[in-house]
VMD Tcl script that builds the backbone (N, CA, C; Angstrom):
set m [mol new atoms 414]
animate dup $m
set s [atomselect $m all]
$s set {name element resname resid chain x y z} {
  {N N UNK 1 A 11.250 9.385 28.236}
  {CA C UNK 1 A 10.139 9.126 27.328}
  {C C UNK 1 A 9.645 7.700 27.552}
  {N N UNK 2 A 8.269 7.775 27.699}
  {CA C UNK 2 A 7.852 6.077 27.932}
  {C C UNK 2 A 7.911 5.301 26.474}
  {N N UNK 3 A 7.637 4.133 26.605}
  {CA C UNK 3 A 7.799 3.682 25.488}
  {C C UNK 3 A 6.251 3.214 24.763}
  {N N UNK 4 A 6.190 3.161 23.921}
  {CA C UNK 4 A 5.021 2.506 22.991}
  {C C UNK 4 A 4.340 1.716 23.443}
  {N N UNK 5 A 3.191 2.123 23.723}
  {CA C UNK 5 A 2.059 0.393 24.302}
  {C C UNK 5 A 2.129 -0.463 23.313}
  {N N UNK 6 A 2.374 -1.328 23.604}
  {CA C UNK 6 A 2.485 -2.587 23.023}
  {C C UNK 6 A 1.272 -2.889 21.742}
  {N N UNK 7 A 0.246 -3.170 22.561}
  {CA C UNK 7 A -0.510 -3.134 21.308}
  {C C UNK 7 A -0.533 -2.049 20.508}
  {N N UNK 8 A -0.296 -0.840 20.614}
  {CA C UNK 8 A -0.066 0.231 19.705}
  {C C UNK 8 A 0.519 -0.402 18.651}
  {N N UNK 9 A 1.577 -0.991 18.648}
  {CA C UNK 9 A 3.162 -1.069 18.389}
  {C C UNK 9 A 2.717 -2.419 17.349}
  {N N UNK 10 A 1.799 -3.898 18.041}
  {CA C UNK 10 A 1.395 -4.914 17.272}
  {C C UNK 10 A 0.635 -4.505 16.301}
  {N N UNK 11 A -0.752 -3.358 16.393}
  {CA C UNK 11 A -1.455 -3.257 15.531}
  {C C UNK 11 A -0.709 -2.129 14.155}
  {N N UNK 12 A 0.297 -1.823 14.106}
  {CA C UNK 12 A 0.791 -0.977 13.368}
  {C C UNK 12 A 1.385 -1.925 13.073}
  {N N UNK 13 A 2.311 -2.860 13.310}
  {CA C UNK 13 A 3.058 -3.790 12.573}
  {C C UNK 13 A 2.531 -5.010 12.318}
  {N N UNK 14 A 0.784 -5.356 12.397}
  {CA C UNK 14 A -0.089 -6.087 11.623}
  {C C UNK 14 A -0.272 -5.370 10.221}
  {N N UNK 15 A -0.758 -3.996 10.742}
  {CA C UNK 15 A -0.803 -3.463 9.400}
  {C C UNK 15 A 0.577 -3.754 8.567}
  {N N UNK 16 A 2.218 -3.310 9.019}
  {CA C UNK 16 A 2.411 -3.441 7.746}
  {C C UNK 16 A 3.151 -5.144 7.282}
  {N N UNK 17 A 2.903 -5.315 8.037}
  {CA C UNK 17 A 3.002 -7.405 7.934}
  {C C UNK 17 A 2.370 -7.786 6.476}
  {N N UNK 18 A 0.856 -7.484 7.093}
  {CA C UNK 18 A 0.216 -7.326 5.545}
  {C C UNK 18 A 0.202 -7.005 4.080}
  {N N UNK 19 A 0.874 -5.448 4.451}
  {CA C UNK 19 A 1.164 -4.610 3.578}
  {C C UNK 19 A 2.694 -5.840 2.561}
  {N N UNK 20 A 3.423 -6.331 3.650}
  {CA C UNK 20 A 4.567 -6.963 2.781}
  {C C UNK 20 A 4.184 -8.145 2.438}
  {N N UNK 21 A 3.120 -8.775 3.103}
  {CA C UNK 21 A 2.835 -9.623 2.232}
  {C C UNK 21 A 1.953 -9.770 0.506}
  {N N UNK 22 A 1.233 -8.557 0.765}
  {CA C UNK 22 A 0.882 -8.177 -0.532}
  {C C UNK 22 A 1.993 -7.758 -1.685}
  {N N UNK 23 A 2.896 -7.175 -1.053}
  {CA C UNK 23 A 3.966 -6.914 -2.024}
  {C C UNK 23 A 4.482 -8.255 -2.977}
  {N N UNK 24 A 5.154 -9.254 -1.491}
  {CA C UNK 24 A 5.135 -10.167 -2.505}
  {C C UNK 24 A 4.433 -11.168 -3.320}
  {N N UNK 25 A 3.263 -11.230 -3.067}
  {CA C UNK 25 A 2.090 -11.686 -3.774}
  {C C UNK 25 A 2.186 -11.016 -5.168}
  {N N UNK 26 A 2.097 -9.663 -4.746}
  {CA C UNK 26 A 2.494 -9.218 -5.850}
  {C C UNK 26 A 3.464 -9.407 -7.124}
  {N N UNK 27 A 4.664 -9.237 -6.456}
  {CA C UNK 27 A 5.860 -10.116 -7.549}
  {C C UNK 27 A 5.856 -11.260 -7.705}
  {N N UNK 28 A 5.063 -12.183 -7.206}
  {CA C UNK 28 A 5.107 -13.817 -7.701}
  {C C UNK 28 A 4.036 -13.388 -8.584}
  {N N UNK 29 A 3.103 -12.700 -8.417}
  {CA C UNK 29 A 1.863 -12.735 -9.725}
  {C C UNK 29 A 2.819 -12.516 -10.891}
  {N N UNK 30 A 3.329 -10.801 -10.690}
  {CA C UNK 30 A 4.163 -10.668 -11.988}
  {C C UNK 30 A 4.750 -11.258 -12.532}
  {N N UNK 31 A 5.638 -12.303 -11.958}
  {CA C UNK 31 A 6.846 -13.294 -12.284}
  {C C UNK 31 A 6.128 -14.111 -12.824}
  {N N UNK 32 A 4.484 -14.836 -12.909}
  {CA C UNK 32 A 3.628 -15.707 -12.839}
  {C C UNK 32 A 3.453 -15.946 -14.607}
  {N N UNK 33 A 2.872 -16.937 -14.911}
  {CA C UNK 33 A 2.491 -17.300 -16.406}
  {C C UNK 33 A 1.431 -16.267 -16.746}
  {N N UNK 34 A 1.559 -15.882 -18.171}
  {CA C UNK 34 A 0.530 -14.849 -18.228}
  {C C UNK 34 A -0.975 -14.999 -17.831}
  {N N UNK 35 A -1.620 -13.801 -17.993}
  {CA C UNK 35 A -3.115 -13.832 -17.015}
  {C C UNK 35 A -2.959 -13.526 -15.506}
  {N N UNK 36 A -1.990 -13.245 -15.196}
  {CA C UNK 36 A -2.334 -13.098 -13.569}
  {C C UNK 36 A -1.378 -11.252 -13.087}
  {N N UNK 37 A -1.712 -10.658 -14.365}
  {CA C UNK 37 A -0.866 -8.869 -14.265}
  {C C UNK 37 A -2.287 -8.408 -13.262}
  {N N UNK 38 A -3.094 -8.746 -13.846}
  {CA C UNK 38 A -4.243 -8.086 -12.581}
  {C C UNK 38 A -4.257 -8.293 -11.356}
  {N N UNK 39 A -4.086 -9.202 -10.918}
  {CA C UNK 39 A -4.122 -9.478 -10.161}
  {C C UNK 39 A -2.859 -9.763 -9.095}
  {N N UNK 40 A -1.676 -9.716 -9.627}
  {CA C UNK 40 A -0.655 -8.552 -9.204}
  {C C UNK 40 A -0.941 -6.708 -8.539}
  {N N UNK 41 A -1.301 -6.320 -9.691}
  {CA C UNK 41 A -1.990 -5.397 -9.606}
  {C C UNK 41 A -2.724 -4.670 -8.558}
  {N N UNK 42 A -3.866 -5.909 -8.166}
  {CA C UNK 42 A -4.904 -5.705 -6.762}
  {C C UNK 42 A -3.679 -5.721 -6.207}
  {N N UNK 43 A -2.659 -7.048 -5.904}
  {CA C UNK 43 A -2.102 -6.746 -4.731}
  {C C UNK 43 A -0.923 -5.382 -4.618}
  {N N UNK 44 A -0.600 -4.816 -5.711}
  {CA C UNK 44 A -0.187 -3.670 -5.572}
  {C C UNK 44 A -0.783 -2.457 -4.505}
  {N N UNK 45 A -2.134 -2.733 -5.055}
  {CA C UNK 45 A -2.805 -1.409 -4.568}
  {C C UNK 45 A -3.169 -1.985 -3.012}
  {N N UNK 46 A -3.040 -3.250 -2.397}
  {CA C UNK 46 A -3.573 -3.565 -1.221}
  {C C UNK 46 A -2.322 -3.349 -0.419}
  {N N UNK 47 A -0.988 -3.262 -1.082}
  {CA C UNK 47 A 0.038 -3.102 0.045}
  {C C UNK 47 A 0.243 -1.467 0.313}
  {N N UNK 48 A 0.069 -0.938 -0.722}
  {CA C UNK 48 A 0.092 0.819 -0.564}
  {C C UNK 48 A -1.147 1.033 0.324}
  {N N UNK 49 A -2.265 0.559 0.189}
  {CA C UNK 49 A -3.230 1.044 1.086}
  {C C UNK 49 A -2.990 0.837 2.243}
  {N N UNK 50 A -2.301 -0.470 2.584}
  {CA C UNK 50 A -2.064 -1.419 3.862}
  {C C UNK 50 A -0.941 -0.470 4.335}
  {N N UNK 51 A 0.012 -0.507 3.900}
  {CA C UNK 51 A 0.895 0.791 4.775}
  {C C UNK 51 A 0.866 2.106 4.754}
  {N N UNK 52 A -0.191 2.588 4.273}
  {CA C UNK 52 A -0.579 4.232 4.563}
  {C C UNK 52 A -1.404 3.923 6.038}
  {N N UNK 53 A -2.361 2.784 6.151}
  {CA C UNK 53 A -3.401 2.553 7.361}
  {C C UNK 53 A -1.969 2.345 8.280}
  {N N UNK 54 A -1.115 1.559 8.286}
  {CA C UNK 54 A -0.272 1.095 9.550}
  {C C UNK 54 A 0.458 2.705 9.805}
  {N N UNK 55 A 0.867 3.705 8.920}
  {CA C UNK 55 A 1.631 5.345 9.352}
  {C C UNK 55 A 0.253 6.194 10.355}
  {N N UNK 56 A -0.588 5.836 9.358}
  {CA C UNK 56 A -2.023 6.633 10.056}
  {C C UNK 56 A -2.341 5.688 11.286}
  {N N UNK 57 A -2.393 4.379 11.343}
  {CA C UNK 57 A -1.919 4.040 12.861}
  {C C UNK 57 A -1.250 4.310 14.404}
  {N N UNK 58 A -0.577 3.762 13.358}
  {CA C UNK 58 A 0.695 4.902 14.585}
  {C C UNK 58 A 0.380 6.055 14.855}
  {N N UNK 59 A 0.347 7.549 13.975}
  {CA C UNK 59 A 0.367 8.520 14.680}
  {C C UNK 59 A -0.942 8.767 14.974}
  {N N UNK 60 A -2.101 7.567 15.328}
  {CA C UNK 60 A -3.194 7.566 16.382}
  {C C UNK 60 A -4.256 8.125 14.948}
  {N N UNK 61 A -4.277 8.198 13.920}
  {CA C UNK 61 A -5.564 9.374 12.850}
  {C C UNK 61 A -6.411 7.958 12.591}
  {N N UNK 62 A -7.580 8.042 12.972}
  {CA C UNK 62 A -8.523 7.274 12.786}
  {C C UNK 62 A -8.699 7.492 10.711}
  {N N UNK 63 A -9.653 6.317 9.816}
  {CA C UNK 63 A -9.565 6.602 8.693}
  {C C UNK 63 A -10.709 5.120 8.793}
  {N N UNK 64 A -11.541 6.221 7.783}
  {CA C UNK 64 A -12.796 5.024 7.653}
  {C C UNK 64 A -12.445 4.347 6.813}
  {N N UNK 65 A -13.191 2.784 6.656}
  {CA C UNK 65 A -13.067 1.766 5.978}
  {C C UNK 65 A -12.733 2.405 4.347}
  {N N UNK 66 A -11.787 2.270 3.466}
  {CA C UNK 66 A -11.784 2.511 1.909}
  {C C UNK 66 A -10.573 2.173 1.343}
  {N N UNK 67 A -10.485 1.905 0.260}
  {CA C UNK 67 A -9.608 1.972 -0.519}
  {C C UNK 67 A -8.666 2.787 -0.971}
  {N N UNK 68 A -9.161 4.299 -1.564}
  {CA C UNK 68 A -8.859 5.135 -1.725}
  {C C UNK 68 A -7.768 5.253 -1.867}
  {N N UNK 69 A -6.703 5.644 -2.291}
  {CA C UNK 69 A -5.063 5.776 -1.971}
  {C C UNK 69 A -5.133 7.233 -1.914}
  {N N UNK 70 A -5.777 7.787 -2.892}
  {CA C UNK 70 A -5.572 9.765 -2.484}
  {C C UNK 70 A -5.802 9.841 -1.338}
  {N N UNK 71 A -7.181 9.492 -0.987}
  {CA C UNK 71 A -7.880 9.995 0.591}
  {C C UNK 71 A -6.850 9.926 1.476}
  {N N UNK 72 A -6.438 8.391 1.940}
  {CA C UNK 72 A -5.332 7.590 2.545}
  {C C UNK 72 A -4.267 8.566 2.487}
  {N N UNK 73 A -3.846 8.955 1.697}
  {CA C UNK 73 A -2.440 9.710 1.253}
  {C C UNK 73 A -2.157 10.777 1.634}
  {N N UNK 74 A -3.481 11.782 1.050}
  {CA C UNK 74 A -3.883 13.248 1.924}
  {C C UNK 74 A -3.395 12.972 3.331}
  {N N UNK 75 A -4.284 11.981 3.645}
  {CA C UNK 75 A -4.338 12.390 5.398}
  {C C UNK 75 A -2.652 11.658 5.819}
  {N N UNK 76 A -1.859 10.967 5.335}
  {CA C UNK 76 A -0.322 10.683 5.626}
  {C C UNK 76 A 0.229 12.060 5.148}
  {N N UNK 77 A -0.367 12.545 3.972}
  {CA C UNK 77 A 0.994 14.126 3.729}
  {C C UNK 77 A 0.678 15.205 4.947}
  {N N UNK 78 A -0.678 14.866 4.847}
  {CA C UNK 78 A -0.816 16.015 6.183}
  {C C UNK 78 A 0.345 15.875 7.301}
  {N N UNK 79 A 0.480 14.841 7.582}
  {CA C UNK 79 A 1.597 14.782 8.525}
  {C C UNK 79 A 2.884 14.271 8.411}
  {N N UNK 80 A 3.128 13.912 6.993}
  {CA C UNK 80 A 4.321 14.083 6.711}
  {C C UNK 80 A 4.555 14.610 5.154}
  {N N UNK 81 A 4.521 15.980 5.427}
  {CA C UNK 81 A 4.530 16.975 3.832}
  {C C UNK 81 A 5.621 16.448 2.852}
  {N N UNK 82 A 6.654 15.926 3.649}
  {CA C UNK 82 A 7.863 15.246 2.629}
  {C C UNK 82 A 7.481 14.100 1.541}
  {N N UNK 83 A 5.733 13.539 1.949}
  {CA C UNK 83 A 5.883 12.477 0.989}
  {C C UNK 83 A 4.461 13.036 0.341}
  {N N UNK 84 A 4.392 13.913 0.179}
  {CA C UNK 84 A 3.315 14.746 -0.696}
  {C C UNK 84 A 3.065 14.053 -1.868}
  {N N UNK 85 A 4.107 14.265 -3.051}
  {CA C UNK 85 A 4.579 13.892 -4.101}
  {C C UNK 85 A 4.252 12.528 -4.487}
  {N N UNK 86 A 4.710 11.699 -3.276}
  {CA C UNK 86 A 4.564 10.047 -3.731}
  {C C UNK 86 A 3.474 9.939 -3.280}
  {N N UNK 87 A 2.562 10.487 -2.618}
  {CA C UNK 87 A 0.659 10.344 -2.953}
  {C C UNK 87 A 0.143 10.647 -3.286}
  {N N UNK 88 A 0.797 11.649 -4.219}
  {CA C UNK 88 A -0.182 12.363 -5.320}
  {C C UNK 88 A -0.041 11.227 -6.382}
  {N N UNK 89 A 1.617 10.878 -6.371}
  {CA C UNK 89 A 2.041 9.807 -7.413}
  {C C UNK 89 A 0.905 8.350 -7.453}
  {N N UNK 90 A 0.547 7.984 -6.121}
  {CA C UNK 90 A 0.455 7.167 -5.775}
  {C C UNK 90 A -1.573 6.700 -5.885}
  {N N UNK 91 A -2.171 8.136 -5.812}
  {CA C UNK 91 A -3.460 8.035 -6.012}
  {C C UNK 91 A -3.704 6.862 -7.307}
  {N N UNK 92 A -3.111 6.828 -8.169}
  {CA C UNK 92 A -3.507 6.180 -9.194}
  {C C UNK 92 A -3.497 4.787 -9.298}
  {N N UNK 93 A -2.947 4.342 -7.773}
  {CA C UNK 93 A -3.213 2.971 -7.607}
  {C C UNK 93 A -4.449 2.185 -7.229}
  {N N UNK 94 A -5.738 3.553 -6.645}
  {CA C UNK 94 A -6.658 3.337 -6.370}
  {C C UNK 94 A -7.603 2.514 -6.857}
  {N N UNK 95 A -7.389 2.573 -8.666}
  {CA C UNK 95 A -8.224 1.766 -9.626}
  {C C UNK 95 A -7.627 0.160 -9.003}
  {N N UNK 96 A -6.904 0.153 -8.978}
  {CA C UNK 96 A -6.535 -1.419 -9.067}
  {C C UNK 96 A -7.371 -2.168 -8.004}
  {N N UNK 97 A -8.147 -1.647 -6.780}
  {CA C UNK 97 A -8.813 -2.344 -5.968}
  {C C UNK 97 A -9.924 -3.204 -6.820}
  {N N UNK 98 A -10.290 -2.480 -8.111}
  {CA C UNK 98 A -11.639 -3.132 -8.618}
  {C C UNK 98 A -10.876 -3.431 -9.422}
  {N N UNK 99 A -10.456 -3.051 -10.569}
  {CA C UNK 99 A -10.018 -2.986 -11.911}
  {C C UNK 99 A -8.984 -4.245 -12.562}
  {N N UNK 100 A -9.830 -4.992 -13.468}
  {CA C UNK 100 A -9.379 -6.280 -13.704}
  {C C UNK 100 A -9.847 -7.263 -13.152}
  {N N UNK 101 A -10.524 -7.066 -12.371}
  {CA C UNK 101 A -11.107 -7.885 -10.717}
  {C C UNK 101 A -12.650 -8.446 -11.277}
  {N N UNK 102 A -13.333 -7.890 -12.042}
  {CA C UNK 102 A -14.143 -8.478 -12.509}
  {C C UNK 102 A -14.623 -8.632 -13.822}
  {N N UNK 103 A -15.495 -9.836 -13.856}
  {CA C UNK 103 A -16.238 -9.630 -15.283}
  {C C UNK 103 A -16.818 -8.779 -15.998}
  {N N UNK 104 A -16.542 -8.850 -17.561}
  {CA C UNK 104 A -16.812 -7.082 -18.166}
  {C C UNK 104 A -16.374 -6.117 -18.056}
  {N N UNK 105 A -15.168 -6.264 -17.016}
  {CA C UNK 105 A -13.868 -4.982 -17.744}
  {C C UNK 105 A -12.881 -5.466 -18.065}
  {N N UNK 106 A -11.729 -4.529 -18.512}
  {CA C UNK 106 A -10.882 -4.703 -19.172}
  {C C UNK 106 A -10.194 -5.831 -18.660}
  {N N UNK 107 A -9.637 -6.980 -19.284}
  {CA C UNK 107 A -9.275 -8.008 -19.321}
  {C C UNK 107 A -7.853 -8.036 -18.461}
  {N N UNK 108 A -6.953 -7.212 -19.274}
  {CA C UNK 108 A -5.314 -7.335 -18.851}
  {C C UNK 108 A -4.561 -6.183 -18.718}
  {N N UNK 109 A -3.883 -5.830 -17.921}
  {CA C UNK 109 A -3.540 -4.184 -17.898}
  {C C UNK 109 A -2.186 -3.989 -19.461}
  {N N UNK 110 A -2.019 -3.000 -19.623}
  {CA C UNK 110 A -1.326 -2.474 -20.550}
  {C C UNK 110 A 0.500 -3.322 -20.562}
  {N N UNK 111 A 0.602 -3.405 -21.289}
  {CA C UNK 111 A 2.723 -4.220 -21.268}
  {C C UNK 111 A 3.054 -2.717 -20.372}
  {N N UNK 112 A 3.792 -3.252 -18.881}
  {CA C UNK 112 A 4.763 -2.447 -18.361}
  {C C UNK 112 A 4.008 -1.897 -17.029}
  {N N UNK 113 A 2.265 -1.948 -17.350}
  {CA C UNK 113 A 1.205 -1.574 -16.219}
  {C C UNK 113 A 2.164 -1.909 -14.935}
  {N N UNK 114 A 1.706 -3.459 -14.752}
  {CA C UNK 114 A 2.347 -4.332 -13.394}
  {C C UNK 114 A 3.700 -3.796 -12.931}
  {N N UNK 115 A 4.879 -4.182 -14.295}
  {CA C UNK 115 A 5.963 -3.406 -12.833}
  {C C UNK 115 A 6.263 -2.274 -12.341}
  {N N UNK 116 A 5.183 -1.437 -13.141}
  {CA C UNK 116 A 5.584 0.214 -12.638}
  {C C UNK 116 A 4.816 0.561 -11.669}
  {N N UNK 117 A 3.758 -0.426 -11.537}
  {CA C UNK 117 A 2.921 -0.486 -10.152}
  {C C UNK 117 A 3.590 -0.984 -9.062}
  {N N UNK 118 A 4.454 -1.898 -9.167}
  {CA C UNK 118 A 5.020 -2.897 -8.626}
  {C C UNK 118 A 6.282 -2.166 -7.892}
  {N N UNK 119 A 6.411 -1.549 -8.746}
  {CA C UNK 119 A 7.792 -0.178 -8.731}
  {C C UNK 119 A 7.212 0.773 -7.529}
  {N N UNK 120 A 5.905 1.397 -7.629}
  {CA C UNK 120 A 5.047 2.377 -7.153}
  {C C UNK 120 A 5.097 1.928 -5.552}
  {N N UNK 121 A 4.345 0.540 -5.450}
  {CA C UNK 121 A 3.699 -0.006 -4.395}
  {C C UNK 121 A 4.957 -0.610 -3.265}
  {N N UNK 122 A 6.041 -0.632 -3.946}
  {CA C UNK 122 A 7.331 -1.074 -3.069}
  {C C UNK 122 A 7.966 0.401 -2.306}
  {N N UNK 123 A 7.955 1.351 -3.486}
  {CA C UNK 123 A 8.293 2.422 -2.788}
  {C C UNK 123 A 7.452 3.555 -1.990}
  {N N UNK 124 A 5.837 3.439 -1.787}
  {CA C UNK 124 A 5.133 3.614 -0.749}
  {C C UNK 124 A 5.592 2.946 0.010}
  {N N UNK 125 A 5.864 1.226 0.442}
  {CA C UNK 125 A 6.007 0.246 1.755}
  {C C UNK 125 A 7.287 0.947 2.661}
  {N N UNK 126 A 8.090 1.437 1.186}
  {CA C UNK 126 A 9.934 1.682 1.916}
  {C C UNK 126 A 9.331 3.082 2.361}
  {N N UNK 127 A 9.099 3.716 2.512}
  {CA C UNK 127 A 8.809 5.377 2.817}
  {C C UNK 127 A 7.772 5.046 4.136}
  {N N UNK 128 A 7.064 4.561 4.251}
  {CA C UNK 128 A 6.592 4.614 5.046}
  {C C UNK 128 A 7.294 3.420 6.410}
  {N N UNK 129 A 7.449 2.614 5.664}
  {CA C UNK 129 A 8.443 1.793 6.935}
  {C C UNK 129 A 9.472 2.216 7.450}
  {N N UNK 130 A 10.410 2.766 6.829}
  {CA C UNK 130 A 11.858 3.798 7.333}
  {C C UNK 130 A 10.898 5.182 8.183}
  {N N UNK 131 A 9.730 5.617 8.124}
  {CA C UNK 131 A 9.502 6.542 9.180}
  {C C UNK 131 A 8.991 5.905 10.783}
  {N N UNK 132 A 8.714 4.353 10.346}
  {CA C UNK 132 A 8.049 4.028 11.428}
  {C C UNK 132 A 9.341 3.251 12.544}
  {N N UNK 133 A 9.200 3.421 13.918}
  {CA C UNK 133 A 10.214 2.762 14.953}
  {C C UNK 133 A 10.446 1.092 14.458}
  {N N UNK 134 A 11.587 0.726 14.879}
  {CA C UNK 134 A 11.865 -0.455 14.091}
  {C C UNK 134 A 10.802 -1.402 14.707}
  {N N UNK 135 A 10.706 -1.218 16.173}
  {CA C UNK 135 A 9.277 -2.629 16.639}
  {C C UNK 135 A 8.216 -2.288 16.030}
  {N N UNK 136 A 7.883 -1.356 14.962}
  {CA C UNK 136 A 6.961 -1.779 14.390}
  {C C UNK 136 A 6.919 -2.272 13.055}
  {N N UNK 137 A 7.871 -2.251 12.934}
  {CA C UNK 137 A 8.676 -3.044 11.291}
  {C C UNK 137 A 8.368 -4.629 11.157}
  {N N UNK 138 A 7.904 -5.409 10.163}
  {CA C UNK 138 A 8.507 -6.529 9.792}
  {C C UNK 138 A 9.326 -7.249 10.252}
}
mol reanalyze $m
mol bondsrecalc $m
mol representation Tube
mol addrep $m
């Protein structure tokens, strides 16, 4: 078996480089003085998006520019039916790309919002990183 073109291999593990750095952006927001659960939050939903793009990478599925986490998700269960469940779970992170993010909506997410997102968005990164070859890991 040949091995992985290289850039294959960099641009899948840009994607999920990213993806972990949003994570922890994420938990320093949470950990952060209050006012900053939203924005935790965004980065919740930017590391789940960020490592659904680096799985759909790899196995070559093109995916237009979006946010989306269902869309994103669909097209990862399609090819791996085992994580069905955690993108159906996982659609609901979609709001967080906007939500809180600007002026004139809701201010602060709900007591418990952030770490169950936080909870959510770590265990998309682990599911999808344990399927991918370790050179493309972190």
């Amino acid at each position: 078996m040949q091995p992985p073109d290289p850039e294959f291999v960099a641009e899948t593990r840009a994607w999920l480089v990213k993806a972990e750095r949003d994570l922890r952006a994420a938990a320093l927001l949470a950990a952060a003085e209050p006012g900053f659960a939203g924005d935790a939050l965004f980065h919740c939903q930017q590391a789940a998006e960020k490592a659904l793009k680096a799985f759909l990478t790899w196995h070559g599925q093109t995916f237009r520019k979006t946010h989306n986490i269902g869309e994103l998700g669909q097209a990862v269960a399609d090819l791996a039916p085992e994580l069905a469940s955690l993108m159906r779970e996982g659609a609901r992170l979609t709001d967080y790309a906007w939500k809180f993010r600007y002026p004139g909506e809701e201010a602060e997410p709900e007591p418990g919002e952030t770490g169950a997102a936080l909870d959510l968005a770590r265990r998309f990164f682990q599911a999808i990183a344990t399927r991918l070859p370790a050179e493309a890991r972190p």
